[in-house]
C-alpha positions in Angstrom: 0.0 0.0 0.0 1.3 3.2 -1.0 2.1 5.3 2.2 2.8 8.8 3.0 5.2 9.4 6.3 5.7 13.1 7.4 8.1 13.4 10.3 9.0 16.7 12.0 12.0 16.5 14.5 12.5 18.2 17.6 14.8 21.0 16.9 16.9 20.7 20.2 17.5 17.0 19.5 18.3 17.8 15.5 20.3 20.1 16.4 22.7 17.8 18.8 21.9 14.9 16.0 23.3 17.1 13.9 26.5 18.3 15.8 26.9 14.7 16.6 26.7 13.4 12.9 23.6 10.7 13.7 21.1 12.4 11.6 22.3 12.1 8.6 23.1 8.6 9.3 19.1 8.0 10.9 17.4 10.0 7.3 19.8 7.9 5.3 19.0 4.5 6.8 15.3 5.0 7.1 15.6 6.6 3.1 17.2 2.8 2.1 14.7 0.5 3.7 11.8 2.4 2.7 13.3 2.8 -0.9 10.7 5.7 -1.2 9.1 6.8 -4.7 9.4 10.6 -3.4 11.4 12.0 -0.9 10.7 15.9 0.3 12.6 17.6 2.6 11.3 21.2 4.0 10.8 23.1 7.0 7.6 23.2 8.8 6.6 25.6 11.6 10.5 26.3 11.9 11.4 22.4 12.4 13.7 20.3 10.4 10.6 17.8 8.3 10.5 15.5 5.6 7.9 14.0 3.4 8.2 10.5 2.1 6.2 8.0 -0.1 6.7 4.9 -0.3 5.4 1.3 -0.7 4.4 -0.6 3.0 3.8 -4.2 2.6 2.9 -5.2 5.7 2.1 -3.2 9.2 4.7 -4.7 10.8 7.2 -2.6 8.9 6.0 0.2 11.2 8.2 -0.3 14.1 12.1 -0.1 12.6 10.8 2.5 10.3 9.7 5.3 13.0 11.7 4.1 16.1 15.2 5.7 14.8 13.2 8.7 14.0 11.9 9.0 17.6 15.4 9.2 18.9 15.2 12.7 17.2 12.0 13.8 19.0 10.0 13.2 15.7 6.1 13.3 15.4 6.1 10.7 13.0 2.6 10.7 11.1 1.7 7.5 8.7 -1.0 8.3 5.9 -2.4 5.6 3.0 -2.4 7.7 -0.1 -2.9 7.5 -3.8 -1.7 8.8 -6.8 -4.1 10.0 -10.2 -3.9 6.2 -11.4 -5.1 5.3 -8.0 -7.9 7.5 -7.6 -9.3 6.8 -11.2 -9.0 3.0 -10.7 -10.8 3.3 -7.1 -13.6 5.7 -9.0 -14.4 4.0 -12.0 -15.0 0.6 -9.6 -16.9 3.0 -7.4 -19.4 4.1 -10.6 -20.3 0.5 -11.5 
């Protein structure tokens, strides 16, 4: 199922993440086991966030994908989502 993770780290921890060189290694390593189709990067509300989309096969992925991130202090949100393709296929079943 295709799955949207925002994650918005606490700045205080980012920042010592940072100084201590983990975060790069944490986004890196969560970036190569999700292998994500979109990967967004941003600041929101003046905290370090990303955006990622990516394919979950199973719920039990869940656990090793946000625990490193909540070393950081991230709120770590998971959200089903579609693309266009999606949408139509879902709709045009809907209609008949």
């Amino acid at each position: 199922m295709r799955m949207m993770m925002t994650a918005r780290l606490d700045t205080a921890m980012a920042n010592q993440a940072v100084s201590d060189g983990t975060l790069p290694k944490i986004i890196e390593g969560v970036v190569e086991q999700l292998e994500p189709e979109a990967a967004y990067f941003m600041d929101r509300e003046g905290d370090r966030s990303f955006l990622l989309v990516f394919d979950m096969k199973d719920a039990s992925e869940i656990p090793p994908t946000v625990e490193p991130l909540f070393h950081t202090g991230a709120k770590v949100s998971l959200q089903p989502v579609m693309n266009l393709d999606d949408l139509r296929t879902g709709l045009s079943a809907f209609g008949q």
